[in-house]
C-alpha positions in Angstrom: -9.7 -29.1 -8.1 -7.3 -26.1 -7.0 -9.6 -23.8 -9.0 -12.7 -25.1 -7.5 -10.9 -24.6 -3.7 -10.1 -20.9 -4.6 -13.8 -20.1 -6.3 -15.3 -21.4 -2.8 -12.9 -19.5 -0.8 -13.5 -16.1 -2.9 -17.6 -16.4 -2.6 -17.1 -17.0 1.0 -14.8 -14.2 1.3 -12.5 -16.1 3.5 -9.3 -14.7 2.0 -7.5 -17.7 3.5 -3.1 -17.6 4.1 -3.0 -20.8 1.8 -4.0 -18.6 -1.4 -2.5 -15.5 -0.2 -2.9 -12.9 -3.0 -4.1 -10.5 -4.9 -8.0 -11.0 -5.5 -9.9 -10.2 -9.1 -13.4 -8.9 -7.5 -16.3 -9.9 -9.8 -17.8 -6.8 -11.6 -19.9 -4.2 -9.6 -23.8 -3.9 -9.6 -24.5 -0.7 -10.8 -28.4 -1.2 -10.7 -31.0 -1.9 -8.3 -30.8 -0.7 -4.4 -32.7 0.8 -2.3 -34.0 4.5 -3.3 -32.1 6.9 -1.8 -34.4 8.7 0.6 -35.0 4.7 2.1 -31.4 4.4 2.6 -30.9 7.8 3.9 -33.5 6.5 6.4 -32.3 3.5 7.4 -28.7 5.1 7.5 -27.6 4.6 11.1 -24.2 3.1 12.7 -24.0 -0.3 14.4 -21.7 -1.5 16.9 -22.1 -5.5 17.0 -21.5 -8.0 14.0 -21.0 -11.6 13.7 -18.2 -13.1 13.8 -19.1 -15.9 11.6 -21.4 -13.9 8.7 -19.5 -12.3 6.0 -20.3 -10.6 3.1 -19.7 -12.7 0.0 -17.1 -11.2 -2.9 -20.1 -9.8 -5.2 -21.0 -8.0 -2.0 -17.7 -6.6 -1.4 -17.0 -5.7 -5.0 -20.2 -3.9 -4.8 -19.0 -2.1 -1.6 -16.0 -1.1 -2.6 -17.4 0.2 -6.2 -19.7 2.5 -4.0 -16.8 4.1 -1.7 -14.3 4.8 -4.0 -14.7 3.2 -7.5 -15.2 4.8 -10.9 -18.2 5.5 -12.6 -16.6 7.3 -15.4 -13.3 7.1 -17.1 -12.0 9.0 -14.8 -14.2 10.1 -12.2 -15.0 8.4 -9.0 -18.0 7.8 -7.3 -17.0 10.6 -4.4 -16.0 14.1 -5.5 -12.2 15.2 -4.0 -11.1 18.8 -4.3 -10.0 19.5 -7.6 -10.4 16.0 -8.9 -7.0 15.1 -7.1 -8.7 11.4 -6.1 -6.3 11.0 -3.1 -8.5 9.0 -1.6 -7.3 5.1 -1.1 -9.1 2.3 0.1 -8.0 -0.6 2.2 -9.8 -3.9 3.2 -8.7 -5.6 6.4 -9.8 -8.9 7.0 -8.7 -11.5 9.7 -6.5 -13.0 7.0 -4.9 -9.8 5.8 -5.2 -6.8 4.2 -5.9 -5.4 0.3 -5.8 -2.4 -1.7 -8.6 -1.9 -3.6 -7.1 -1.4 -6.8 -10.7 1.0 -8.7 -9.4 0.4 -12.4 -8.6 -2.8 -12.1 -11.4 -3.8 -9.7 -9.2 -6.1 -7.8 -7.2 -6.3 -4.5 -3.5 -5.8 -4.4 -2.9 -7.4 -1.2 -0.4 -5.8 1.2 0.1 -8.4 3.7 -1.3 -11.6 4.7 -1.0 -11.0 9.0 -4.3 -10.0 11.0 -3.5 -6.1 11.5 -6.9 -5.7 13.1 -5.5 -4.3 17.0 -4.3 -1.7 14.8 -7.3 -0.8 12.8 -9.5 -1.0 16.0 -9.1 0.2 19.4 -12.8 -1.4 20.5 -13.4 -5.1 20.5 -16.5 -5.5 18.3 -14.0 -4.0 15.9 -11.3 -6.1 16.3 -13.9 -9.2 16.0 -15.4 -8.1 12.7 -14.5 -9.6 9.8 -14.7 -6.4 7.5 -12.8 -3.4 7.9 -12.1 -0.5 5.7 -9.7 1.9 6.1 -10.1 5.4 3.7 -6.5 6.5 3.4 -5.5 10.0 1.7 -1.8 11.2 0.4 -0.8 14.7 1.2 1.2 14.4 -1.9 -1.8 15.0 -4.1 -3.6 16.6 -1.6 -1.9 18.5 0.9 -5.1 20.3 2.4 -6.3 18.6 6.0 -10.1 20.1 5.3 -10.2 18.8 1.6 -8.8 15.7 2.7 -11.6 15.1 5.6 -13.9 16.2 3.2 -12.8 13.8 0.6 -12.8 11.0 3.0 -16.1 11.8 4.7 -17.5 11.5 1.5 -16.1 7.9 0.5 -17.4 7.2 4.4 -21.2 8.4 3.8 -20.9 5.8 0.7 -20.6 2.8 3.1 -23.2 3.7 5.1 -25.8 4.2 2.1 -24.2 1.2 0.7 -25.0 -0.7 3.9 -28.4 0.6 4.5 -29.4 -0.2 1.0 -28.7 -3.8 2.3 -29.5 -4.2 5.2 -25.6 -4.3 6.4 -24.5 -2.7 9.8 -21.4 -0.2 9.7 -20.2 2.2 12.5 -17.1 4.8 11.3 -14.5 5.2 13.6 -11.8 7.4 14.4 -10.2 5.5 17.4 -7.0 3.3 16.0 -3.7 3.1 16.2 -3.0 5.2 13.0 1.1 4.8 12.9 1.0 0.9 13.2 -1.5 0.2 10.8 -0.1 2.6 8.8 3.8 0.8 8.4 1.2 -2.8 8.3 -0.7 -1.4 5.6 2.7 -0.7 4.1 2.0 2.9 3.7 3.9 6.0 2.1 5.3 8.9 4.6 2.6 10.6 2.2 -0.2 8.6 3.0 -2.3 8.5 6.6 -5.2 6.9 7.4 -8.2 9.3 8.2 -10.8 7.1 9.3 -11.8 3.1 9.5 -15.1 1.4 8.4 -16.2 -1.4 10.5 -19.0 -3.2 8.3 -20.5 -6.4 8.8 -24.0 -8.0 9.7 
């Protein structure tokens, strides 16, 4: 009966404080979609989602495959200056947050307390039930540009991602980058370069 509690709670993607933990994601979808120049058409930022609509953990695991996941042994699906893959990606939900762990393809979760009023300084942001925050590490990649660069390019992945589903996301730059830093338990290294509000 446990098991069958914890399988609903997973597809619904309601990562709920009772089974606070770290999530195995089911594999990624690597075919289908829309073409690209559809998505590139439909790519446009939103900036209101429901509350109550979530995407399910296929979607997610999907998602997260697109931003930042591997699609060879050890390349990702975004190019980073000199192959230095300093990119890190972190989901924030209302019951926590995860790090999306690419090799694994899991969630390594980093605390189970709504850190949203950090990840979002507008309200539809703080209301969603998806966001994503693209971290880098100046340890392995000490270069602001590269590192924007690096990021943007793990951010124009959500948005094809979205538009290939007919998903809303806005990127934004407006957060409270020290506190959600120490919430997302966060190296002196690491800083958090933009957030991903996604949702329908």
């Amino acid at each position: 009966m446990k098991h069958i509690i914890i399988a609903s709670v997973l597809t619904m993607m309601s990562f709920s404080n009772t089974f606070a933990a770290d999530i195995e994601l089911p594999q990624p979808q690597k075919t289908g979609g829309m073409p690209l120049m559809e998505a590139l058409s439909n790519r446009k930022s939103t900036r209101e989602f429901s509350q109550d609509k979530q995407l399910s953990t296929q979607q997610l695991s999907d998602l997260l495959w697109a931003t930042c996941g591997y699609n060879r042994e050890d390349k990702l699906t975004i190019p980073t200056a000199l192959n230095r893959q300093e990119v890190s990606v972190y989901v924030i939900t209302p019951d926590g947050a995860w790090l999306y762990a690419a090799k694994d393809n899991k969630l390594i979760q980093v605390t189970n307390k709504d850190v949203r009023d950090y990840a979002a300084a507008q309200d539809y942001a703080k209301q969603a039930p998806l966001n994503i925050a693209i971290v880098s590490d100046k340890d392995l990649m000490p270069n602001d540009i590269y590192a924007g660069t690096d990021a943007g390019a793990a951010m124009q992945n959500i948005y094809l991602w979205c538009a290939s589903n007919g998903i809303g996301t806005v990127t934004r730059g407006s957060f409270d980058g020290e506190n959600l830093a120490k919430a997302l338990n966060l190296k002196d290294s690491q800083r958090v370069i933009l957030v991903q509000t996604v949702g329908y």
